[in-house]
N, C-alpha and C positions, 0 to 999 in steps of 0.2 A: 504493500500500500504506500510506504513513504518512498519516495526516488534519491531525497537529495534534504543533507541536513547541512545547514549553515550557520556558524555558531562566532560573532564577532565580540571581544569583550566582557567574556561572561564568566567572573571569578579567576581561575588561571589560563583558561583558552585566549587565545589574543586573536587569532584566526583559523579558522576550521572548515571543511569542505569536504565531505563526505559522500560519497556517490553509491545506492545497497541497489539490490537484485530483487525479487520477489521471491525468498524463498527463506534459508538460514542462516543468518550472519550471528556469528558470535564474536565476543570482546573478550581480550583478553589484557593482564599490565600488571602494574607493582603497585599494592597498599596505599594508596593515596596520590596515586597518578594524574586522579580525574577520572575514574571510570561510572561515579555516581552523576556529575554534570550532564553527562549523555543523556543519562534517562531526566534530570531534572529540565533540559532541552526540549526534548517531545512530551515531555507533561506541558509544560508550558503553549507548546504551540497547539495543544488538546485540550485547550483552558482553565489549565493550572493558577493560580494566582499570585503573580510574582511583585516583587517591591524591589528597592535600589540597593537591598544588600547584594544582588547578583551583579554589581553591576563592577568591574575589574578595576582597581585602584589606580586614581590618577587617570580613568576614563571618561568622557561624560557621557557614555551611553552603552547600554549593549544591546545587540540587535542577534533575534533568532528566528532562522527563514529557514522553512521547510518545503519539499514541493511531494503531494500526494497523487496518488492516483484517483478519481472516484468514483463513489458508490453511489445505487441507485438513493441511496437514501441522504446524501450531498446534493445529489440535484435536486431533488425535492426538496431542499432549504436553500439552495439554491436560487431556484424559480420563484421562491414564494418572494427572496429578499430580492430580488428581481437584478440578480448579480449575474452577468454575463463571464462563459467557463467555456472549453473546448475539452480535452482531453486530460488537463493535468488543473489540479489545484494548489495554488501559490498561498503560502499562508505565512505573515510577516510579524514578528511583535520587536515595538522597542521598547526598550525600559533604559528612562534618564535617571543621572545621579541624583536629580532634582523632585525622582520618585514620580515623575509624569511617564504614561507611556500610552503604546496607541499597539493599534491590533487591523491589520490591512488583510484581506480575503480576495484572493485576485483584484489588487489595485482601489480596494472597495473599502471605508475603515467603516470598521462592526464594533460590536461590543461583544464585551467577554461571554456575556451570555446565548450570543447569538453564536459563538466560537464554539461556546460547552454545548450545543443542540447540534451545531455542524459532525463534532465526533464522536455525538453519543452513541453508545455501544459498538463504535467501532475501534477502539483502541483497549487494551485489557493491558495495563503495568502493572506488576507483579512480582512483589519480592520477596522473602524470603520469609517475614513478618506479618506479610500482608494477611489476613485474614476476610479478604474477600466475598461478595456472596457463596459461593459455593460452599461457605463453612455457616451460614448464617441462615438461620432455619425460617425467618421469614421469604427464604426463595427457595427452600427445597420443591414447596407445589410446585412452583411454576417452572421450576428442572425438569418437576417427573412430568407435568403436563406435555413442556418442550418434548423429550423423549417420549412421550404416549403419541404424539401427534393427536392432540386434542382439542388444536387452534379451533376451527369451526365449530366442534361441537358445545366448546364452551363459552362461544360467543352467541348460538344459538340459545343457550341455556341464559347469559350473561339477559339474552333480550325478554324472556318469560319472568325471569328473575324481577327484572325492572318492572312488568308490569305484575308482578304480584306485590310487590312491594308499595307498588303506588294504590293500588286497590285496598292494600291492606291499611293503609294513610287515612283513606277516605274513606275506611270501615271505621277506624277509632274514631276519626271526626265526628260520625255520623253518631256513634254512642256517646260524644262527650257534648253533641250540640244539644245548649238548652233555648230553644227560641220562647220570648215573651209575645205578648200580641201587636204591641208597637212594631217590634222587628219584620211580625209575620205580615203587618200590615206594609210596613215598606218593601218589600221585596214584590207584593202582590203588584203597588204602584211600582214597581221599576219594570214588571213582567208588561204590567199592561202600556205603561209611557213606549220601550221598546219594538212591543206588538204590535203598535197602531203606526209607531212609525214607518212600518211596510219597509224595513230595510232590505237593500240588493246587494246583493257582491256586485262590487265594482258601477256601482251609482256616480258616485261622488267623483269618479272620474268619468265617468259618460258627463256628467253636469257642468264638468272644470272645460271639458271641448266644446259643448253647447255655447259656455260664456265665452270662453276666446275667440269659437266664428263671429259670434256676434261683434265683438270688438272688433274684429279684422274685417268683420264683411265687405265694408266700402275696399279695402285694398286686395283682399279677393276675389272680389265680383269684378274689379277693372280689369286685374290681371287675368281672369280666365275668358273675360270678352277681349281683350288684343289676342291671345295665346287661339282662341278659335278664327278668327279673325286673319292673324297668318297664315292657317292655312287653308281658310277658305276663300278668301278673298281671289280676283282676278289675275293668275300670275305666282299664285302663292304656292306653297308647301305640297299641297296636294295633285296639282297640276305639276309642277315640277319634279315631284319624287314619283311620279306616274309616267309621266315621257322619259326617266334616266331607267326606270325597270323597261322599256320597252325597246329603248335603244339598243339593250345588249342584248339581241333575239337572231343573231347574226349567224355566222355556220360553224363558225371556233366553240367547242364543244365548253373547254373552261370558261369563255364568259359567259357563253349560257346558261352556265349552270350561274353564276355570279349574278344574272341578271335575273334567273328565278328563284334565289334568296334574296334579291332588292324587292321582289314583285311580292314576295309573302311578307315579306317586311312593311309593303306598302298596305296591304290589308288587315294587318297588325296595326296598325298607325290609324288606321282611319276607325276599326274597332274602337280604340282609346279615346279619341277624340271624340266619338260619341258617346261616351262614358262621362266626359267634360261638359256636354253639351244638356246633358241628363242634368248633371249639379246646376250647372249655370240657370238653368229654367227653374226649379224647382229651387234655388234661390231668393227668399224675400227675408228680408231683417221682420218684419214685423211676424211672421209665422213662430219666430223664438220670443218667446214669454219671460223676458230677462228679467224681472220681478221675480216671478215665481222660482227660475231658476236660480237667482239669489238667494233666495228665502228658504232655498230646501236647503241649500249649500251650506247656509248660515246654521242653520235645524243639525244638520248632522254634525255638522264641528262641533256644536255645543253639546252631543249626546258623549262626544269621542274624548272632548276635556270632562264633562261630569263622570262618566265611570272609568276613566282613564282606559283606555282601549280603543283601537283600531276599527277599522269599517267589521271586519271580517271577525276579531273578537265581540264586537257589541253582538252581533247576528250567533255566534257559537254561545253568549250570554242569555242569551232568550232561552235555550236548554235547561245551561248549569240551574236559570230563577224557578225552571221549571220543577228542577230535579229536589232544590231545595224548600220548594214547599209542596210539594209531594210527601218527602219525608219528616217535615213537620206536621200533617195532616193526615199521615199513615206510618209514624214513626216504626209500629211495631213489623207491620209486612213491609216497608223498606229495610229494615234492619234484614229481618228471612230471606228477603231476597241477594240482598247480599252478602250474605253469609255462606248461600251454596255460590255465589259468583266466588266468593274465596277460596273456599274449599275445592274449588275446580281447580284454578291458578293454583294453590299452593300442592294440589298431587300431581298437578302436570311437573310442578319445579322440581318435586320430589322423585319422578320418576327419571327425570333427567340426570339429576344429581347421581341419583343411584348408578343409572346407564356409567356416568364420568365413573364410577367410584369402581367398578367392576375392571372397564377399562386401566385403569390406573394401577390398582392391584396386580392385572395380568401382566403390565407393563415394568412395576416393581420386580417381579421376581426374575424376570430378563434383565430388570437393571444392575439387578442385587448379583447376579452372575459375572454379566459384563466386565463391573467393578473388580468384582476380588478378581478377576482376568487379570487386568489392567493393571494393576497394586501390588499381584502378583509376580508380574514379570518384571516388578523394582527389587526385587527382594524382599517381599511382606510375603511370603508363603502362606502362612496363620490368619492372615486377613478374615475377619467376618465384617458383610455389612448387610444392613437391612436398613428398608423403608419403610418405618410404625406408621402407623396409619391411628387416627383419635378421629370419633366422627362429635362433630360436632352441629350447634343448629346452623339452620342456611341460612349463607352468605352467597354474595355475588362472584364466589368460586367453589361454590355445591354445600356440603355437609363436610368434608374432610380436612383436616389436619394434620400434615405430614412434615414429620423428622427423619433426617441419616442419621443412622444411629451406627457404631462401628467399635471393633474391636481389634484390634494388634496381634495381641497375641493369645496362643493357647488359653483356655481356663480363666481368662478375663473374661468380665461380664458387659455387652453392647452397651455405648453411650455417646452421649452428642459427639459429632464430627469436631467441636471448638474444644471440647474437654478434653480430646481423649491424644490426638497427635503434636506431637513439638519435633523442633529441629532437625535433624534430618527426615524423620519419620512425616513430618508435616511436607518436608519439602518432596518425597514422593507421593504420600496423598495426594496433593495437589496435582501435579505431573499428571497423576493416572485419572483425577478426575478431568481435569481442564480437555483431557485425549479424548473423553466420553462427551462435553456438553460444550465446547468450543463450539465445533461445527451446527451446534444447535440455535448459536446466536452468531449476530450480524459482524461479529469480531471478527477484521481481516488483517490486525497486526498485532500480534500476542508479543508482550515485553517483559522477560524474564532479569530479574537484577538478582544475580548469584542465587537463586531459588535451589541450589546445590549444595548451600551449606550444612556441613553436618554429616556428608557419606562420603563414602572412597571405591577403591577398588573396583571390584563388580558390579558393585551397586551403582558406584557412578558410570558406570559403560551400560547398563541399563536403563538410567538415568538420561544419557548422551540420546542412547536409540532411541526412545520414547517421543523426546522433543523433536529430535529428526523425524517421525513418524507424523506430531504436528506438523510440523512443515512444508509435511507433503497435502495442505490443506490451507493452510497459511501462511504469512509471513512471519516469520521470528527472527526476533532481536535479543540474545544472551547475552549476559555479561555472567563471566564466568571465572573461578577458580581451579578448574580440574581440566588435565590433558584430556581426561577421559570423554567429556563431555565438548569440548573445543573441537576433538578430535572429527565428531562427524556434520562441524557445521562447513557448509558450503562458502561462504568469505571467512575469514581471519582478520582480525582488526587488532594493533597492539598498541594499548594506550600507555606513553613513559612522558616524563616532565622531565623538563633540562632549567639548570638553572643559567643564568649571567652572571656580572657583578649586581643589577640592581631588582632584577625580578625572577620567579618560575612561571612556566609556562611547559602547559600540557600539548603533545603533538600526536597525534595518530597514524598510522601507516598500514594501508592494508598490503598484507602479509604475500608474496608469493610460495612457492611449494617451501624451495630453499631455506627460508625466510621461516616459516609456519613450523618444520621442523625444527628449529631450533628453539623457536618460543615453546614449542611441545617440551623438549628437552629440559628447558628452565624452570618449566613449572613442577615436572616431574623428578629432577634432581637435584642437590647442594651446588651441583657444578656441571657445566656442560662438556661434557665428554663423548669420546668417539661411541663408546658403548650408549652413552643415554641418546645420543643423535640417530643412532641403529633403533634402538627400540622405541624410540616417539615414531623414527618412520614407518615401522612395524606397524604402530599402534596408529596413524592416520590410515595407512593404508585399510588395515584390518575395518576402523571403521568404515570409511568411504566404500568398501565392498559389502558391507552390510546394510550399508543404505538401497545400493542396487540393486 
């Protein structure tokens, strides 16, 4: 998703130019090189919120440009902010030492909020700490939903739901309405003032065109007597466009055709014009009753300010008056009646609900499988997980309440996903889950910041293959500490700081083979040597054929 990072003056970067692939870029460098700015860079141009601590000492500004690819879901904010885009999205922020800064979106300046809608849910940063939805039980439903493929059906449900709810509004109303006589007596006058006014859809503007001919009529009535007049007159329009259709009646095959579309053209014309000729006659100012049409005009504004409502609400009000002294005057059989109207809605809601709740279930124990798959092949062998299910009353996402519940190891007893994993163990949790509900959401650039802390060995070359395995679905950005994990990302990037006499400064270089095994080497050894240079190229290689 991102092409190209630009990063001028930003803490120890002084200039940076970055050019990635659509696929797996990993970072690699020494303890305090700069390798955190990276990711503080694309937070920011994903509407991060930044201040003039970022800003490089003794600079007045720093600037960070990114250029993306986009998504259907860019152009639809896009369009809406009516910002003009082709292929790639430019996205600009500067931030002055003076703590002023500005946010440009293809040449366009936006607001931060307008930035945070541009990449919502298309960016996921992710480190090591992060404790994310995927661990927070307010989004396990709508995980397992995602994986149920449930979108429509719970959108159908979502729309029953709203009208049992809204019926069920207007069923308490109706028990807790106490009408007096005064009341029941205004409502009768507002039924009958309404009633009589013989309201229409779309009156008030038949009435507004009525008054404006009449104002116009002298300047319409002129202009349709010259306008028929052109072309009846001796010489005119008619006479004219009737000798140039007959001209072309010759033996050249294309003007004759040219001149029997002039000729249906001409009977087309003269059609119209008796259509003009119709109005002009039937033309008099005094046939409109501009009194009366006043006085109606004036009659409905005042009904439209008194019960504040529209032409077409006053008219849907003559109902509701009706409905409500109905049920003042038949409280108990309107009560009964609505009651089985309820009980309709709310088992239709409930069958639905259920329907989701089966589906969901069946989808849970695929999920529950899937998982310890995934979890699995990080090194958690022991893995237990389940989706609890709590039913609870309905809501506008069914009856159910659902938690990940999980377990590590042997003879532990399942518990939340946020309890139960830490440190390395979190860091492939996550791994295994992000492989399962990534693809699920509109995420097309997954940002891992060292999400490897805490494993080695095997685990982390399991670790490596996993996220290479995302990759083959998205874009990914690691920053990493392990050969093992570096090993199967497709660029190499090595972030070191050099110093001067008067400042450090972070530089990055991406990596060629040469190059890539020897950073493999450094991370993997006290000292780089001919043997660790053998077995990092071992070891990219090994990966690089497990990716294929």
């Amino acid at each position: 998703m991102i092409k190209n990072l630009t990063i001028k003056n930003y803490a120890i970067i002084e200039n940076l130019s970055l050019d990635f692939n659509d696929r797996f870029e990993v970072f690699t460098g020494e303890t305090g090189a700069g390798k955190s700015i990276i990711i503080g860079a694309l937070s920011y141009l994903c509407g991060g919120r930044a201040d003039s601590s970022i800003v490089a000492r003794n600079k007045d500004k720093c600037i960070i440009e990114g250029v993306f690819s986009i998504s259907e879901h860019m152009r639809a904010c896009l369009d809406e902010a009516d910002i003009d885009y082709e292929d790639e999205l430019i996205v600009r922020r500067v931030i002055s030492a003076e703590n002023r800064s500005s946010i440009r979106v293809n040449e366009r300046n936006v607001t931060l909020g307008f930035l945070q809608e541009l990449f919502n849910g298309e960016i996921d940063i992710h480190s090591q700490r992060d404790n994310q939805y995927l661990l927070k039980k307010q989004h396990h439903l709508e995980l397992l939903d995602n994986y149920a493929g449930l979108a429509e059906e719970k959108g159908k449900y979502r729309e029953i739901y709203r009208d049992y709810r809204k019926t069920e509004d207007e069923y308490k109303e109706l028990l807790n309405s106490q009408y007096d006589e005064r009341e029941l007596e205004y409502l009768k006058f507002s039924l009958e003032e309404l009633t009589n006014a013989g309201l229409q859809p779309g009156e008030e503007e038949e009435l507004k065109k009525k008054e404006k001919r009449y104002k116009d009529f002298e300047k319409i009535s002129a202009n349709l007597s010259k306008a028929i007049s052109l072309y009846d007159e001796t010489g005119g329009i008619d006479e004219k466009f009737y000798e140039l259709a007959h001209m072309l009646s010759g033996e050249d095959e294309e003007i004759r055709e040219i001149g029997q579309n002039l000729n249906d053209l001409y009977y087309s014309l003269q059609d119209q014009v008796e259509k003009l000729k119709q109005i002009y006659s039937h033309m008099d100012s005094d046939d409109i009753n501009i009194d009366a049409i006043q006085e109606r005009i004036y009659h409905l504004q005042r009904l439209k300010r008194k019960y504040s409502l529209d032409e077409e609400g006053l008219i849907n009000h003559i109902g509701e008056l009706e409905e409500k002294i109905r049920a003042y005057e038949n409280k108990e059989e309107f009560v009964a009646e609505f009651e089985k109207k309820l009980a309709v809605k709310r088992q239709k809601a409930n069958e639905l609900a259920d329907s989701m709740r089966k589906k969901r279930q069946s989808s849970a124990l695929e999920l529950e499988r899937t998982i310890e798959k995934e979890v699995g092949d990080l090194m958690l062998p022991n893995v237990s997980f389940k989706v609890d299910f709590q039913e609870k009353d309905l809501d506008s996402n069914g009856k159910d309440e659902v938690e990940f519940l999980i377990s590590l190891n042997k003879g532990e007893e399942l518990k939340p996903l946020i309890k139960v994993a830490s440190g390395g163990e979190l860091s492939r949790l996550m791994i295994g889950l992000k492989k399962i509900f990534i693809h699920l959401s509109p995420v097309s650039l997954l940002v891992l910041d060292e999400i490897d802390t805490g494993i080695s060995g095997v685990t982390a070359d399991a670790v490596g293959q996993k996220i290479a395995q995302i990759a083959d679905q998205l874009q990914v950005i690691a920053i990493t500490h392990l050969a093992q994990v570096a090993a199967y990302g497709d660029d190499h990037f090595f972030i070191y700081k050099e110093d001067d006499s008067e400042s450090t400064h972070t530089h990055v270089d991406k990596l060629d083979r040469k190059q890539r095994i020897r950073e493999l080497a450094r991370i993997t050894s006290s000292s780089v040597t001919e043997a660790s240079l053998k077995a990092a190229e071992e070891l990219l290689d090994t990966a690089q054929k497990k990716k294929a």
